[in-house]
C-alpha positions in Angstrom: 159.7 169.5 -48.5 161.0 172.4 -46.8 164.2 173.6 -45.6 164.9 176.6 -43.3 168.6 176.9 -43.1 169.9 180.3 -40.6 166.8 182.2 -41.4 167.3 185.6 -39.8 164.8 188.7 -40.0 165.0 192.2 -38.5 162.7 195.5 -38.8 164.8 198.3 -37.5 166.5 197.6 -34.3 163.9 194.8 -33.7 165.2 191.1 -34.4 161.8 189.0 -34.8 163.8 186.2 -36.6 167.2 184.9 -35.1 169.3 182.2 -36.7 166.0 179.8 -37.2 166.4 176.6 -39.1 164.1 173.6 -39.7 163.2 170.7 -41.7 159.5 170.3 -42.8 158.8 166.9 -44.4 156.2 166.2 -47.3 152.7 165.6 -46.1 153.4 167.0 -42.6 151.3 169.6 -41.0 153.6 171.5 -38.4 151.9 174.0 -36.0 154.3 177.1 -35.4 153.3 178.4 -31.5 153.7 181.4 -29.9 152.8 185.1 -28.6 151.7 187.9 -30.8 154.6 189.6 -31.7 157.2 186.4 -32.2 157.7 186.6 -35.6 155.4 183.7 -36.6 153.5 185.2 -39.5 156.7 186.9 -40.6 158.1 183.3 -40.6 155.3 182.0 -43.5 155.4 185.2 -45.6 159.3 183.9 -46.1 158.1 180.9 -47.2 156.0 182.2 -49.7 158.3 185.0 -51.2 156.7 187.3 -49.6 159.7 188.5 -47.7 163.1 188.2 -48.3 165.4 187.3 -45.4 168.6 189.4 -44.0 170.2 186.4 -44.1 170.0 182.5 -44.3 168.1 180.7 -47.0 165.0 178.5 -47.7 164.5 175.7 -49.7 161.2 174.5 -51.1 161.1 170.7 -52.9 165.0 171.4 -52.9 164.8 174.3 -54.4 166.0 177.7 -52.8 164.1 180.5 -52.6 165.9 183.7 -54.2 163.5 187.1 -54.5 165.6 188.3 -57.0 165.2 185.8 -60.0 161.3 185.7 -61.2 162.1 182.1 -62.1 162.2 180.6 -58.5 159.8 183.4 -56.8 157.5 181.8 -59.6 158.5 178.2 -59.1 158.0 178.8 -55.6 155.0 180.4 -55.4 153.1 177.5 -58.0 153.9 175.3 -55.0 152.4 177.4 -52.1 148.9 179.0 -51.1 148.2 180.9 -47.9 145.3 181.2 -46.2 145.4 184.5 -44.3 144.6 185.2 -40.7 141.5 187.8 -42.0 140.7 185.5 -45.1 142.1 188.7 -47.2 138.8 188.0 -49.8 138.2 190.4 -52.2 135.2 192.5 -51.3 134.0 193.8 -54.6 134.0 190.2 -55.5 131.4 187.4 -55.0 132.5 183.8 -53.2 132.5 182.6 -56.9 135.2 185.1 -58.3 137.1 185.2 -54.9 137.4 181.3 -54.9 137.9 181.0 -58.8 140.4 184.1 -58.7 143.8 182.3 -59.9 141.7 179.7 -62.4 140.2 182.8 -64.2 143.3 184.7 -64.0 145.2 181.5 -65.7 142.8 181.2 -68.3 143.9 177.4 -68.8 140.1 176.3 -68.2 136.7 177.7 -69.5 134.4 179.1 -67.6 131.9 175.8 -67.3 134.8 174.2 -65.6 136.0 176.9 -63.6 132.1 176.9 -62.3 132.2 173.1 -61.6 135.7 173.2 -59.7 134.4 176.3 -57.5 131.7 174.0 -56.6 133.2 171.0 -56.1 136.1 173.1 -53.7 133.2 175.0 -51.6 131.5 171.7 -51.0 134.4 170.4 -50.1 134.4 173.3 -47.2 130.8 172.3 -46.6 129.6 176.0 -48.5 127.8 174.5 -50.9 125.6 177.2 -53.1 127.0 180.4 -51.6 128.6 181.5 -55.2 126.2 184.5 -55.4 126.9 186.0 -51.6 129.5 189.0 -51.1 132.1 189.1 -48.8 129.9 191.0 -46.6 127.2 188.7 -46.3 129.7 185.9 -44.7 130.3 185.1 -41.2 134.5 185.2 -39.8 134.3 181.3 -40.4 132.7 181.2 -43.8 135.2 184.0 -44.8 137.8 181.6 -43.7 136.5 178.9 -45.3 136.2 180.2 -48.3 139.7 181.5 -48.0 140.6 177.8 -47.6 138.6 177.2 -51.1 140.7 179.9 -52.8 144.0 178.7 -52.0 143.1 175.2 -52.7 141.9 176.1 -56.3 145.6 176.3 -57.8 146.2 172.8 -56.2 149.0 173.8 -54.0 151.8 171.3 -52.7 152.1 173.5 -49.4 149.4 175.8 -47.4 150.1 178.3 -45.2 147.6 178.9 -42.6 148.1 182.4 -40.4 146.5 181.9 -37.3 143.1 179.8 -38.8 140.7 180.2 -35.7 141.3 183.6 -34.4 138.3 185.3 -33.7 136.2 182.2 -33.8 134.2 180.5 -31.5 135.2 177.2 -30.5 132.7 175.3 -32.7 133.3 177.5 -36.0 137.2 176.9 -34.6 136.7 173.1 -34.7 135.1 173.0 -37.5 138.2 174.9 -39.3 140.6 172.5 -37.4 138.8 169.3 -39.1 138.9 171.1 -42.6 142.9 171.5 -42.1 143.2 167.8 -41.2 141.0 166.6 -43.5 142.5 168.9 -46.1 145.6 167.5 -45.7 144.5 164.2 -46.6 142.8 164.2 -49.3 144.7 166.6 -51.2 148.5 165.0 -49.7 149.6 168.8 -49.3 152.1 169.6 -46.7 150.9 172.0 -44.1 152.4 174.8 -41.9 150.2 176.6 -39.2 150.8 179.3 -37.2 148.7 179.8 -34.0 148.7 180.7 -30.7 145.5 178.3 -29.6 146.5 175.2 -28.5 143.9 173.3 -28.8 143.8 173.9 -32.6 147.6 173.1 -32.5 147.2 169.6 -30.6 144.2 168.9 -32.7 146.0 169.8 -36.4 149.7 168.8 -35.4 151.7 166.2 -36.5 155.1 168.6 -34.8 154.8 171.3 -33.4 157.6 174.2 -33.0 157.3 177.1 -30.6 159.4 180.6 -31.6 160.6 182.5 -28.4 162.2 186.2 -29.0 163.4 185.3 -32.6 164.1 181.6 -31.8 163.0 178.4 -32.2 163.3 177.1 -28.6 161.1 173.8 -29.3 160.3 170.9 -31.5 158.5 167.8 -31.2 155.4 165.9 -31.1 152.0 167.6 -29.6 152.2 165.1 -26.7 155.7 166.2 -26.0 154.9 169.3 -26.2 152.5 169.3 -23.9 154.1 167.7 -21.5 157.8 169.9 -21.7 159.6 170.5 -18.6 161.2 173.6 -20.8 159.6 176.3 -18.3 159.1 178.7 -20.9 157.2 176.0 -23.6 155.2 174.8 -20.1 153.8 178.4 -18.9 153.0 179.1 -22.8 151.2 175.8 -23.3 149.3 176.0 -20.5 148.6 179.6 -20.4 149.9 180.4 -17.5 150.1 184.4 -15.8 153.5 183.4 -13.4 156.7 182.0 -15.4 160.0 182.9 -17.4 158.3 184.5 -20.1 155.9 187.0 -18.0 159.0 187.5 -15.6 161.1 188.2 -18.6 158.4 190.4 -19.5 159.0 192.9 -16.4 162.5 192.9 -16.3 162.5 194.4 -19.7 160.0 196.8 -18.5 161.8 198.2 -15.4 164.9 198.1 -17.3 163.2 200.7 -20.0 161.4 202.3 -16.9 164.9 202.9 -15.3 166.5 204.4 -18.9 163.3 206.8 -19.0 163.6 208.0 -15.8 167.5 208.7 -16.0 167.6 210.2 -19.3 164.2 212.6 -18.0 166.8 213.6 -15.0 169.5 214.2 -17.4 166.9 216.8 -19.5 166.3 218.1 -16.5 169.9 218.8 -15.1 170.4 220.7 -18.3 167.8 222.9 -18.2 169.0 223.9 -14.9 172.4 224.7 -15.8 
């Protein structure tokens, strides 16, 4: 269903993508691990057309992904919804118009059956009669619910989900990890989430991948996974404060440390002279 072929992604002098490639098949829900900062979210938003890559390609339903022709960013983009880390609701509108946003905007259904399908979607995220509330009036996990509502309206053969349980507590998060699974099969949609909980990502998983400094260091099953000998995937997945990745970590820091300090001496010496 997807294809991600050399996908490479930089902001400045920073590389947050680096040669990534990997096959997604239909109906699968792949969890995407790592820290903050590894380029996961940047990773969806080239999936949806969101961002265009500095180089390499993706392929959705054999179909590649080109920015610059309105044909295929439209193609792709009737074939994927995202469900965004803050929900990303409109606030001047109600759950109704947030959730019935692309029907309306379509304008392929009247309003009677736009009002039914709202309802049947937020019963389906167990919101049943909150048409009426604001934005405001919603917790973080009804906000994300009825983010999952919204993307689900256009019947999507993909969802994104940007890291679905953060700020939650682990009942409202287990609650959104049951929706994602049960999501996925009743509407036979193929599922990408990113995360950094690993609970949520054993839970939701039928793969799971973990990016390292731009690269995808590891793929497999949740139960291999958890069990890696890979040192780095083992002091992620079991969130440990002594390993590779912290050590890494404080190399990179003394080596910046060490530049500081010698180009501060260097000022110096020339204000002397």
């Amino acid at each position: 269903m997807i294809e991600i072929r050399g996908l490479r992604k930089a902001f400045g002098p920073k590389v947050v993508l680096d040669n990534v490639s990997l096959d997604i098949a239909r109906g699968e829900t792949h969890v995407v691990i790592g820290r903050s900062g590894e380029g996961k979210s940047v990773l969806l938003k080239h999936l949806c057309g969101l961002l265009a890559p500095d180089g390499g390609a993706v392929s959705i339903a054999g179909r590649a992904l080109d920015l610059r022709d309105p044909a295929s960013l439209r193609y792709i983009r009737g074939k994927v919804s995202m469900v965004f880390q803050s929900a990303a609701l409109f606030d001047s509108l109600n759950v109704r118009r947030n959730v019935g946003f692309y029907l309306d905007e379509a304008g392929e259904l009247d309003k009677a059956e736009v009002d039914r399908r709202v309802a049947e979607l937020l019963d389906e995220v167990n919101l049943p009669g909150t048409e009426k509330l604001m934005p405001a009036e919603l917790s973080g996990g009804m906000r994300k619910r009825v983010g999952l509502a919204r993307a689900l309206a256009m019947e999507p053969e993909i969802v994104l989900y940007d890291e679905p349980t953060t700020g939650l507590d682990p009942v409202t998060s287990d609650v959104i990890n049951d929706l994602i699974v049960l999501t996925a099969e009743r509407h036979q949609v193929t599922s990408i989430v990113v995360t950094h909980d690993m609970k949520s990502a054993y839970k939701v998983g039928d793969r799971i991948s973990m990016l390292y400094e731009g690269r995808l260091i590891a793929t497999g099953a949740p139960e291999a996974i958890r069990d890696s000998r890979d040192p780095y995937v083992h002091q992620f997945v079991n969130g440990l404060s002594e390993g590779p990745i912290t050590n890494q970590d404080s190399r990179r820091l003394s080596t910046q440390v060490a530049i500081r300090l010698q180009e501060i001496q260097s000022d110096l010496g020339e204000g002397a002279e």
